[in-house]
C-alpha positions as CSV (number, residue, x, y, z in Angstrom):
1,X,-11.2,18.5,-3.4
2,X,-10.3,15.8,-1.0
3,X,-14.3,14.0,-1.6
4,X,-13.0,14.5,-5.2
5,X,-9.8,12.4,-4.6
6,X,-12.2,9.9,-2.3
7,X,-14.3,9.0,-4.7
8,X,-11.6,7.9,-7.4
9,X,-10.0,5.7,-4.6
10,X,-13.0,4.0,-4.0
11,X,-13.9,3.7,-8.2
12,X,-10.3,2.1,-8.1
13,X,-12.1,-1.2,-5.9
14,X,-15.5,-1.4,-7.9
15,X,-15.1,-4.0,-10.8
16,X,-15.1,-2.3,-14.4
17,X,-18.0,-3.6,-15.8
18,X,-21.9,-3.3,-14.3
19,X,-23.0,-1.5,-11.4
20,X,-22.0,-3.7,-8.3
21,X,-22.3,-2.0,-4.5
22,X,-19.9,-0.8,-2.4
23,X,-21.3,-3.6,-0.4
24,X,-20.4,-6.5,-2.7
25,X,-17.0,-4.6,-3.5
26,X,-16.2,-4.4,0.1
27,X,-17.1,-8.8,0.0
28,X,-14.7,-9.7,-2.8
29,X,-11.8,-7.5,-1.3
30,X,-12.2,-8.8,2.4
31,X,-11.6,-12.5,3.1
32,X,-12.2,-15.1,6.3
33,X,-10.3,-13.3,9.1
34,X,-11.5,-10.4,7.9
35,X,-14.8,-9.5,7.7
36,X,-17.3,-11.8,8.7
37,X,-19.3,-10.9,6.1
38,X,-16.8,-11.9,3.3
39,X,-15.7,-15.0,4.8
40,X,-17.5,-17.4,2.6
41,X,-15.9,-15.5,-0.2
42,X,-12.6,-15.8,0.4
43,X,-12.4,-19.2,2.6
44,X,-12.6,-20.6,-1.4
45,X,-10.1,-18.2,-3.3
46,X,-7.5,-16.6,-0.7
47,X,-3.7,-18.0,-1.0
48,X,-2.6,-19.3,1.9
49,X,1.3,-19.2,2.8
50,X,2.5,-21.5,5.1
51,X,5.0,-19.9,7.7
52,X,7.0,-23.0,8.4
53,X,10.8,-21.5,8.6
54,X,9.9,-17.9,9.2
55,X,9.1,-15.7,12.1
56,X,5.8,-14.1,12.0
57,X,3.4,-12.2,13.7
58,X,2.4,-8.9,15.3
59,X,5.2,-6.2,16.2
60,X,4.9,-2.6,17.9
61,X,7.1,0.2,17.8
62,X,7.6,4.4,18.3
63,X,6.3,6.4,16.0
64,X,6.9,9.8,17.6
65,X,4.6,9.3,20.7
66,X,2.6,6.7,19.2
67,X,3.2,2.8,19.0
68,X,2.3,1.5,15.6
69,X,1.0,-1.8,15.3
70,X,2.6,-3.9,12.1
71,X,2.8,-7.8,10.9
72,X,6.1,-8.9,10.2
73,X,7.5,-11.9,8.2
74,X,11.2,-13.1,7.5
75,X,13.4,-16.2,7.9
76,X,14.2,-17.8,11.3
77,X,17.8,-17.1,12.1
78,X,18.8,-14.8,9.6
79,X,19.9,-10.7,10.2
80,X,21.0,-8.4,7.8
81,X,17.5,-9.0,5.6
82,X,16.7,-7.1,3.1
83,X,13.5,-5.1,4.4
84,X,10.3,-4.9,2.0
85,X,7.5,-2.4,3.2
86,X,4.0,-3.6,2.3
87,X,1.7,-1.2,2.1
88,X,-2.3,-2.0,2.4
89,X,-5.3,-0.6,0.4
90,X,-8.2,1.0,2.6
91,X,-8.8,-2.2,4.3
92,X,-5.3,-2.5,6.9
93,X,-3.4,-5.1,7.6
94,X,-5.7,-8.3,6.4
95,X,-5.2,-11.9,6.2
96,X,-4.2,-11.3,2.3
97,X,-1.4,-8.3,3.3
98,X,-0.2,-10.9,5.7
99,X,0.4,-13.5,2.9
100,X,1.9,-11.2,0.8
101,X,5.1,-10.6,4.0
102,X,4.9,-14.6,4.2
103,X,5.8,-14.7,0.4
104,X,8.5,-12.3,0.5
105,X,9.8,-13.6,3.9
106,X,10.2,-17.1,2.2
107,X,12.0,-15.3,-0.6
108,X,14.2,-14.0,2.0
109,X,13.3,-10.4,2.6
110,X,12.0,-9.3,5.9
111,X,8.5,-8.2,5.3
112,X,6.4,-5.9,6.9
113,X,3.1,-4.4,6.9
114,X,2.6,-1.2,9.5
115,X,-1.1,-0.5,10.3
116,X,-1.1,3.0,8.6
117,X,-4.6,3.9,9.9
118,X,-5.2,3.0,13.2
119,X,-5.0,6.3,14.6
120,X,-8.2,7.3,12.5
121,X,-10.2,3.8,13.2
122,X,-10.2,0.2,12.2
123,X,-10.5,-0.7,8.8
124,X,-11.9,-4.3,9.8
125,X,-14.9,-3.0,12.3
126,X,-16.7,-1.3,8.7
127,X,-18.8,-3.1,6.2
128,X,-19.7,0.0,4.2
129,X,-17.1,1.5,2.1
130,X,-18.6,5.0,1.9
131,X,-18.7,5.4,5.9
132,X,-14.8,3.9,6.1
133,X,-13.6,6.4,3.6
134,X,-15.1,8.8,5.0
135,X,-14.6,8.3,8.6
136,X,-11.2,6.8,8.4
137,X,-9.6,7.2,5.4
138,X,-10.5,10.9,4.4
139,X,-8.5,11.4,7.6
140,X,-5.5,9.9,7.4
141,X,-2.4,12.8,6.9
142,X,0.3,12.0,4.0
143,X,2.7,13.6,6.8
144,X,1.7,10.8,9.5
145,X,2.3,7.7,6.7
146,X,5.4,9.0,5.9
147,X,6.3,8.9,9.4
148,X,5.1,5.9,10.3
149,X,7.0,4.4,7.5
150,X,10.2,5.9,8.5
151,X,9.5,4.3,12.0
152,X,8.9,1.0,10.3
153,X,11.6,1.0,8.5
154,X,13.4,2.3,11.8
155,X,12.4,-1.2,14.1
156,X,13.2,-3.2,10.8
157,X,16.6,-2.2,11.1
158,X,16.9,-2.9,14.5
159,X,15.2,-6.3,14.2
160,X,17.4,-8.5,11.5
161,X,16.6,-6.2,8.7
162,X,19.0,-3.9,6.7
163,X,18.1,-0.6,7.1
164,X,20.2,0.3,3.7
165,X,18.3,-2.3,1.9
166,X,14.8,-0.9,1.6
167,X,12.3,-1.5,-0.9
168,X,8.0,-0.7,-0.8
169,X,5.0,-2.5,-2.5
170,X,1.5,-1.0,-2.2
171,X,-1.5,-1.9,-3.1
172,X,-4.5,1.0,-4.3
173,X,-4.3,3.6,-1.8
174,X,-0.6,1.7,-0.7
175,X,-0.2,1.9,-4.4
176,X,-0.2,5.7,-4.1
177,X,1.7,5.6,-0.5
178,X,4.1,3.9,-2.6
179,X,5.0,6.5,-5.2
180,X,4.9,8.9,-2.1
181,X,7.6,7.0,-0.3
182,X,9.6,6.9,-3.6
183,X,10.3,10.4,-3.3
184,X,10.7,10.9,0.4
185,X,13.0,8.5,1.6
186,X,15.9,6.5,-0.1
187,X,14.7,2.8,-0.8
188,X,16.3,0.5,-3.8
189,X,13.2,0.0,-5.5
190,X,9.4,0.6,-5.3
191,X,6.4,-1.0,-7.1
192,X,3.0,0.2,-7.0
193,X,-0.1,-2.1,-7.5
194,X,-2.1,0.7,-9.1
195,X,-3.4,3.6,-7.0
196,X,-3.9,7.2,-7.4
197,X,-1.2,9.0,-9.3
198,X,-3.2,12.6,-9.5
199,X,-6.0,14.4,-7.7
200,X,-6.6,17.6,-5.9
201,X,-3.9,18.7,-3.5
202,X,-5.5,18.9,0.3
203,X,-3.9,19.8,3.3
204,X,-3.8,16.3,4.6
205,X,-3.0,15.2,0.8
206,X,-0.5,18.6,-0.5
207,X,1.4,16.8,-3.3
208,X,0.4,14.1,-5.5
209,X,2.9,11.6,-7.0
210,X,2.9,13.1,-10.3
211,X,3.9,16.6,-8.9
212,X,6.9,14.8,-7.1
213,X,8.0,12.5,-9.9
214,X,11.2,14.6,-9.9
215,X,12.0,13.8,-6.4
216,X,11.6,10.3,-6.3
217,X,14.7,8.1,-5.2
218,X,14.4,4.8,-6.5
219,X,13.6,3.0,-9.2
220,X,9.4,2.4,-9.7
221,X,7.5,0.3,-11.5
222,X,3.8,0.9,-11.7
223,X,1.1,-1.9,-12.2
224,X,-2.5,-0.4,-13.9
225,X,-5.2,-1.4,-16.0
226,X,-5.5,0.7,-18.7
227,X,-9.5,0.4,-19.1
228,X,-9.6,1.0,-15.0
229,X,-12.3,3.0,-14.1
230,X,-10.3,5.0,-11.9
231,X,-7.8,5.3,-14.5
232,X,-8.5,6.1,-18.2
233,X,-6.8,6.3,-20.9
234,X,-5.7,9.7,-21.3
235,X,-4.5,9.9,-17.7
236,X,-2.8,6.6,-18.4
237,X,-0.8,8.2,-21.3
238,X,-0.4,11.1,-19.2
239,X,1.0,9.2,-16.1
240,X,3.8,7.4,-18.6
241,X,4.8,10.9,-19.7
242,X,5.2,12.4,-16.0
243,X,7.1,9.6,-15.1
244,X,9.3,8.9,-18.2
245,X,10.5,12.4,-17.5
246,X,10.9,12.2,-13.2
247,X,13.2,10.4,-11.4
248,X,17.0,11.1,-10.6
249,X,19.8,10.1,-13.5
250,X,19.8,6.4,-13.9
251,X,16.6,6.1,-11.9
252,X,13.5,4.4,-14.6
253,X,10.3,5.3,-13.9
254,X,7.4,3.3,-15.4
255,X,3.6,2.9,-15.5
256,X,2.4,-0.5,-17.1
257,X,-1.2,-1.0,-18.5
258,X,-2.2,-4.4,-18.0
259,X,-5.3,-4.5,-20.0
């Protein structure tokens, strides 16, 4: 059931130990910019990335008859970039994702980070994490982030990226988009920040990354903890067996436990 696959998304943001609210989760994933809630949280702790030397900010595009909101990073004067797809957790396209296409755009990718669920709502406007799964994320079609995606990497390539150069990071549910990607479209390389790797198939969810380890394109490196509530052990040891045996010739697979 798609509450079932929900509710381990949203087990994947609580902290392992003790029994803290989706309230408190919600304050120590969002940071100043983001919530206002969380700002005093994260005005201490976030990274900050300068952006001297780079081009940033906000970008639209076409994706069928919709224009897609994204942040974009890379290096002033420069085409023929590398492109990097950064893919967000529940919360969109945050202060944090931003950083992250800062990083990568000083490391000389072009970075960027499409608002996967603003059809469905904003991500920023909820301070409960059971009303924006529900009312947002629980609604967001594989089909539509896949397109999107495509799209994204569509504008990239028009915009000083190379569209043959593709890679994808995600983070939680981006984790999971991750994988997705993987096996729909042909980037270089993909790494997943944990996120979902099974759950019951839905018709806005029909295939799960393990069912399509088979088809994935690239290689994949996937980032768990192996005590992770939303990841035990068994699946853990499960997950490494799926993907030790997907992927294309010459194409590694691989799910790391990181504690």
């Amino acid at each position: 059931m798609l509450q079932d696959n929900l509710e381990n998304d949203l087990m994947a943001l609580l902290p392992s130990g003790g029994a803290a609210s989706r309230r408190r989760a919600l304050g120590l994933m969002l940071g100043a910019g983001y919530a206002a809630a969380a700002a005093p949280v994260m005005a201490q702790t976030a990274i900050e990335t300068p952006a001297d030397g780079l081009d940033v900010g906000e970008v639209n595009f076409p994706s069928g008859d919709f224009q897609v909101h994204a942040y974009r990073a890379a290096p002033k004067g420069r085409t023929g970039l590398p492109v990097i797809l950064v893919v967000s957790e529940i919360f969109g396209v945050h202060e944090y994702i931003a950083d992250v296409c800062r990083r990568l755009a000083h490391a000389g990718y072009l970075a960027v980070a499409p608002d996967l669920f603003e059809r469905q709502g904003d991500p920023m406007a909820y301070g409960e994490l059971a009303k924006l799964m529900s009312e947002v994320i629980a609604k967001v079609p594989d089909a539509q982030v896949m397109r999107d995606l495509d799209a994204t990497v569509a504008w990239a390539g028009a915009h000083g990226g190379d569209a043959k150069k593709v890679g994808i990071t995600g983070f939680c549910w981006g984790g999971r988009i991750t994988w997705l990607y993987a096996a729909h479209a042909r980037v270089l390389a993909a790494v997943a920040w944990y996120g979902r790797l099974a759950g019951q198939d839905t018709a806005l969810q029909p295939k799960q990354p393990l069912a399509l380890a088979a088809q994935v394109k690239a290689p994949v490196l996937g980032l768990y903890g192996r005590q992770g509530r939303a990841h035990p052990r068994g699946e853990h040891r499960r997950d490494e067996g799926a993907a030790g045996q997907g992927g294309r010739a010459g194409q590694p697979l691989a799910v790391r436990g990181l504690s």
